[in-house]
RODO-2510 file (C-alpha; in nm, 4 decimals, decimal comma):
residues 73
     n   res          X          Y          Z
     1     x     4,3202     3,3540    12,4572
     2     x     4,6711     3,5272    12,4774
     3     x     4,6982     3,7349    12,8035
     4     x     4,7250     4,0816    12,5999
     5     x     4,4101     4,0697    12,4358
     6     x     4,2434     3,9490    12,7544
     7     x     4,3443     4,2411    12,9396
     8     x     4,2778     4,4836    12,6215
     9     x     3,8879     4,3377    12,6545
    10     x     3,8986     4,3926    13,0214
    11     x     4,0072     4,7305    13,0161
    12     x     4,3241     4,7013    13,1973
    13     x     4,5583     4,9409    13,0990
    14     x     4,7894     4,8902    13,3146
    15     x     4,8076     4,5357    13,2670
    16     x     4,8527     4,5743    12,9037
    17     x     5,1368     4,7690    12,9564
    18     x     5,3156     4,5494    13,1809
    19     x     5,2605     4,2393    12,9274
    20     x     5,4299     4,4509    12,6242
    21     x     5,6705     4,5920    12,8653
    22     x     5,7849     4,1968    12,9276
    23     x     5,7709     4,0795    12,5619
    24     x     5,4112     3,9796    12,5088
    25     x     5,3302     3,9692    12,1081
    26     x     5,1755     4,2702    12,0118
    27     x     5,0394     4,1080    11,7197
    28     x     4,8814     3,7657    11,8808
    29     x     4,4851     3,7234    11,7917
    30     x     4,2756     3,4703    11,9063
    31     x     4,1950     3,1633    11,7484
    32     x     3,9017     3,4140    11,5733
    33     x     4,1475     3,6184    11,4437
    34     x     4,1227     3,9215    11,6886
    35     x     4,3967     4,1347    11,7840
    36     x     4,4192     4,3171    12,1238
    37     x     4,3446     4,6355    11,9498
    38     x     4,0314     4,4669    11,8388
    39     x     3,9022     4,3028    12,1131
    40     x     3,9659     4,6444    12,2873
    41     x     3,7574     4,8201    12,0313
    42     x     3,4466     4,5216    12,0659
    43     x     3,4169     4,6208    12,4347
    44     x     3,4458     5,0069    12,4394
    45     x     3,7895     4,9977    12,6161
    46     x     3,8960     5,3088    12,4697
    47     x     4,1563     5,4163    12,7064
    48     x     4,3471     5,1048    12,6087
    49     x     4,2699     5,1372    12,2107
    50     x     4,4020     5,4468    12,2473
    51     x     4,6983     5,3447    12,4000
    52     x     4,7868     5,0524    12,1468
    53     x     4,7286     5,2778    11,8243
    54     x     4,9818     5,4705    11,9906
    55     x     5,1856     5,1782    11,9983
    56     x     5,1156     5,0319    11,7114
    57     x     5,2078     5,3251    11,5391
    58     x     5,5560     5,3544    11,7395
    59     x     5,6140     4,9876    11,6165
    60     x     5,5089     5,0745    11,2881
    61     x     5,2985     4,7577    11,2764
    62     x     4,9062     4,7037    11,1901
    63     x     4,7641     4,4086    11,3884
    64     x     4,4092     4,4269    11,1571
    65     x     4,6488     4,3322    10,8349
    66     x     4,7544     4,0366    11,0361
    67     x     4,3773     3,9420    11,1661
    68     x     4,2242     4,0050    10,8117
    69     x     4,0051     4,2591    11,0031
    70     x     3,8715     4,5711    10,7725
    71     x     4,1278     4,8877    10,7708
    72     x     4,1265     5,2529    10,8481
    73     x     4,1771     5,4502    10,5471
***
């Protein structure tokens, strides 16, 4: 499991920053399919989904459209 969306699950905020900060993929997913923002979502880590919509947005990116997952309207 890529770093990012380890740390997303966990809850470490900080740590998620850090790993975009130094050029982790904001759009990796597990071998499931699961994105960071995902796996955040699964565990209640809403500090951190927060904090990558945010980025996400900046990016202009959608890591569900990569994972297949279902979309906000």
């Amino acid at each position: 499991m890529p770093p990012l969306i380890k740390a997303a699950g966990l809850g470490r905020l900080n740590m998620v920053k850090r790993l975009l900060e130094n050029g982790a993929d904001p759009l990796a997913v597990t071998p499931r399919g699961e994105s960071a923002l995902e796996k955040a979502k699964l565990f209640d880590q809403w500090e951190v989904v927060e904090y990558l919509e945010d980025y996400y947005k900046k990016l202009g990116a959608n890591p569900q459209a990569k994972s297949g997952a279902d979309q906000k309207a």
